[in-house]
N, C-alpha and C positions, 0 to 999 in steps of 0.2 A: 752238594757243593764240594768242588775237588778241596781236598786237605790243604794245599799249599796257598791257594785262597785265604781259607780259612784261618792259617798260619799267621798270614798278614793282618787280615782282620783281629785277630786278638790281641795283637801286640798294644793295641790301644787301650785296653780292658783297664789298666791300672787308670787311667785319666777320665775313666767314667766314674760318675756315682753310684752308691747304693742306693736300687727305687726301696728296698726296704718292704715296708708298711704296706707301701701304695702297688706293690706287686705280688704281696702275702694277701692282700685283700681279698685281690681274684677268686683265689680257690679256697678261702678261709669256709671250712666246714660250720654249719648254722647254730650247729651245739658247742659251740670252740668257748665263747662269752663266759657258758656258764659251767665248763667245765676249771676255766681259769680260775674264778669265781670259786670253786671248790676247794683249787687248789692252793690257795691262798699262802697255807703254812708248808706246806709241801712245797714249794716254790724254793723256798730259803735253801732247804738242803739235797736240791736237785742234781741228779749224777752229770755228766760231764760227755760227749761223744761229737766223734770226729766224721764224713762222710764227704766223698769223692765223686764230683760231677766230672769224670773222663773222657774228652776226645782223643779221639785217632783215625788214623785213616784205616778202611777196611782193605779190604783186596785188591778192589776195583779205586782206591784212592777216595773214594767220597768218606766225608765228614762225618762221622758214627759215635754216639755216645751210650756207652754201658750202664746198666740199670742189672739189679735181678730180683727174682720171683725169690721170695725168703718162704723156708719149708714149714709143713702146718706141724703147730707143736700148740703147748698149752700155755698160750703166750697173745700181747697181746696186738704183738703184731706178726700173727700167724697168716702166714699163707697171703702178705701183701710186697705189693712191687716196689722196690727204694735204690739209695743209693749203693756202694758197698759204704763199709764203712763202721766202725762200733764206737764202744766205751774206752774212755781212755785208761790205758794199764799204768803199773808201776816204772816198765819200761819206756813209758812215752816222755820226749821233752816237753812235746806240744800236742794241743788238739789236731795238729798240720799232720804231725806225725801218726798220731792215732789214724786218721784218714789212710795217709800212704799206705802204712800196715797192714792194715784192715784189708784195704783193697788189694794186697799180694795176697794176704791169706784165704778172701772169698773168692779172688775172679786169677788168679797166680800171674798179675802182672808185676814184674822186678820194680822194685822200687826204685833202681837206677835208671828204670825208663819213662818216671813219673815227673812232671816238672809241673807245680805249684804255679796257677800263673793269679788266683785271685782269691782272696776269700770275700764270704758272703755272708750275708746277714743270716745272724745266729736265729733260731727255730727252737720254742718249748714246748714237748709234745705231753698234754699232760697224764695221759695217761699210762706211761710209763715213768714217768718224771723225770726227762731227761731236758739239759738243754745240748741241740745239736749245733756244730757249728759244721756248716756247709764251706766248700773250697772248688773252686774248678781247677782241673789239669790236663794235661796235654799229655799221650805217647806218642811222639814222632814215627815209630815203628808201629805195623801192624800186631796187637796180641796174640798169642796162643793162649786162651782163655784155659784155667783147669780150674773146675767151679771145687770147692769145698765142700764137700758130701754132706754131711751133715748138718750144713744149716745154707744152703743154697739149693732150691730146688732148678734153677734154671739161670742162666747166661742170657739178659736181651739185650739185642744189639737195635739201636735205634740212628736211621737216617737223620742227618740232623732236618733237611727240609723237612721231614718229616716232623718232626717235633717244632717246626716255628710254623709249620701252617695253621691256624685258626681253626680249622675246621676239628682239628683232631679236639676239640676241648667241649666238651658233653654235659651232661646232671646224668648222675644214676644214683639208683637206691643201691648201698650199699646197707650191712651189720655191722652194727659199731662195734667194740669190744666191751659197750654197756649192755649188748642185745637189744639193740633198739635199731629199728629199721628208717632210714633216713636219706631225704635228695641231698646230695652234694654236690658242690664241680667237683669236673676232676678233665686229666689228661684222657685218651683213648689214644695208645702208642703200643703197635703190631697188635692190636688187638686185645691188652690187656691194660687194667681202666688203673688207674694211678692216683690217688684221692688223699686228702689229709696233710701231715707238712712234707713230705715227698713233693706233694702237687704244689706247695706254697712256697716249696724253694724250685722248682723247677719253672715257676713261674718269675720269678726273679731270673735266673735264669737267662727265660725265653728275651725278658724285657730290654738286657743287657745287651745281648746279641743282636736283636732287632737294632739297637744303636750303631753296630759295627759294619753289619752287613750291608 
């Protein structure tokens, strides 16, 4: 989809609803119930993090939204596909901000080419025990992507058809960070498979845009 479309199209985004719940369902991993369930007191004092669902236009103008491959450490979300995005610092006013940040510091887009066009339903992932709040934004300009070494192993850029066709959405066994092996949904976008609340906000997301477009 040419970007300038695309442009038009989102402007309406603030006059949608949140599908929420009923878009987290989709890709809700099978062990989710009973890791909440665990987590019960651990909830109360859950850390706080910001992340950035980004379009821009690519080269050729079509409609692209960045994701990256996070590098494998001893963590336990090693070596999976998200948004940018982190924890919020001392410097943050907001979780909006933590996002922006976040996002110059993994993928090196200016945060003056970042515009805030929606936030989204917040995501508990429990087994880091974070709650995420998700935001979409827009670069009007094409990126010069300069990933962060050290906890970015890769830059994906995703066609947005690409990401609302159907087809791309799969089960695969995945390893959990319990070591338990397990079907999921998940996304399948350029090829590498996107499962857990990545896939739970990116499903909210997809649901959105289907509205506009």
């Amino acid at each position: 989809m040419n970007f300038e479309d695309f442009l038009t199209a989102i402007s309406k985004i603030e006059n949608i609803s949140l599908p929420a719940e009923a878009s987290h369902f989709k890709m809700v991993p099978p062990f989710r119930q009973e890791l909440l369930r665990r987590q019960r007191k651990a909830i109360k004092d859950a850390k706080k993090a910001g992340v950035l669902a980004l379009f821009y236009p690519d080269k050729s103008q079509k409609t692209t939204l960045v994701l990256i491959l996070r590098k494998t450490y001893n963590g336990v979300h090693s070596a999976q596909v998200g948004f940018p995005g982190g924890k919020l610092e001392d410097q943050d006013k907001s979780l909006q901000d933590a996002a922006v940040r976040e996002t110059f510091e993994e993928v090196g887009v200016p945060i003056q080419n970042i515009k805030v066009v929606k936030q989204l339903s917040e995501v508990y992932i429990p087994p880091s025990n974070f709650h995420v709040q998700p935001f979409i934004g827009i670069s009007e300009s094409t990126p010069e992507f300069v990933k962060q070494d050290n906890e970015v192993e890769a830059i994906i850029e995703i066609d947005l058809l690409h990401f609302l066709d159907d087809n791309q959405l799969v089960t695969k066994t995945v390893t959990t960070s319990y070591s338990i092996d397990v079907e999921v949904p998940a996304f399948k976008l350029n090829n590498y498979i996107v499962w857990g609340a990545t896939a739970m906000m990116l499903s909210e997301i997809k649901d959105m845009l289907k509205q506009m477009l």
